[in-house]
C-alpha positions as CSV (number, residue, x, y, z in Angstrom):
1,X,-9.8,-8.7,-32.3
2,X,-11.1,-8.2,-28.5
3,X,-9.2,-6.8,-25.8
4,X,-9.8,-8.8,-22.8
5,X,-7.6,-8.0,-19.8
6,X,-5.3,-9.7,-17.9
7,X,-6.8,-11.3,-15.0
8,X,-5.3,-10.4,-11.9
9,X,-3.1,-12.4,-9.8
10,X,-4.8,-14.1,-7.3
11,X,-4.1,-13.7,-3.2
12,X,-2.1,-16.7,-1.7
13,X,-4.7,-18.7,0.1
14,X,-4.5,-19.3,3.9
15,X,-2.4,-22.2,4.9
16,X,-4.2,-24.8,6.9
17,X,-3.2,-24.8,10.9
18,X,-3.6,-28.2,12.3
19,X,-2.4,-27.2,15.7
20,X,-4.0,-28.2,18.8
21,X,-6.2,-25.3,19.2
22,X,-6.4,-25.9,23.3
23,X,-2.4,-25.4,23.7
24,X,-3.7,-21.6,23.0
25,X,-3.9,-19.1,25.5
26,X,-7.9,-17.3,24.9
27,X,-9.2,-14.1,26.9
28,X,-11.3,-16.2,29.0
29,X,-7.8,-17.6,30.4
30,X,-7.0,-14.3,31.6
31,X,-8.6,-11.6,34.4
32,X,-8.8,-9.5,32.0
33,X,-11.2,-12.0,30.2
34,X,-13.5,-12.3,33.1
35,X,-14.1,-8.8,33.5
36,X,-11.2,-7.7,35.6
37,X,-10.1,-4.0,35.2
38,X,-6.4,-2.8,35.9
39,X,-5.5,-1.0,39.0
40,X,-6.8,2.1,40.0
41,X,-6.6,5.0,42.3
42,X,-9.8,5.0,45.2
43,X,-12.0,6.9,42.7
44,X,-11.7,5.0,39.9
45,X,-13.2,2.1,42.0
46,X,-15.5,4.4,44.0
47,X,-17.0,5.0,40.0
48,X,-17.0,1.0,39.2
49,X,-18.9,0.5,42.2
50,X,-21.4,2.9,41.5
51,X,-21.8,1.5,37.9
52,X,-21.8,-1.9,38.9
53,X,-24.5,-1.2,42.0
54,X,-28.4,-3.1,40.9
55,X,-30.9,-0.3,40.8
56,X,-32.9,-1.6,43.6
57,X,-29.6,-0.9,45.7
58,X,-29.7,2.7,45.6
């Protein structure tokens, strides 16, 4: 006589979505998907600027 466990219950699979996948909203819909930072005090931009300046602009 062998012993042979009980396989496991398998995980439900993922159901199928056959929605219109342009009707949803992405992050390049958004500012905040373009690069676009929440407001800030003076230095907070003052720092962004520096970040953001090309090294030939210094």
């Amino acid at each position: 006589m062998s012993t042979t466990p009980e396989p496991e219950p398998r995980a439900p699979r993922p159901a199928l979505v056959f929605d219109d996948p342009l009707d949803q909203q992405t992050s390049d819909d958004t500012d905040r998907g373009w690069g676009e930072r929440p407001e800030g005090d003076s230095a907070a931009d003052l720092k962004r600027f520096l970040d953001e300046k090309p090294p030939h602009h210094i």
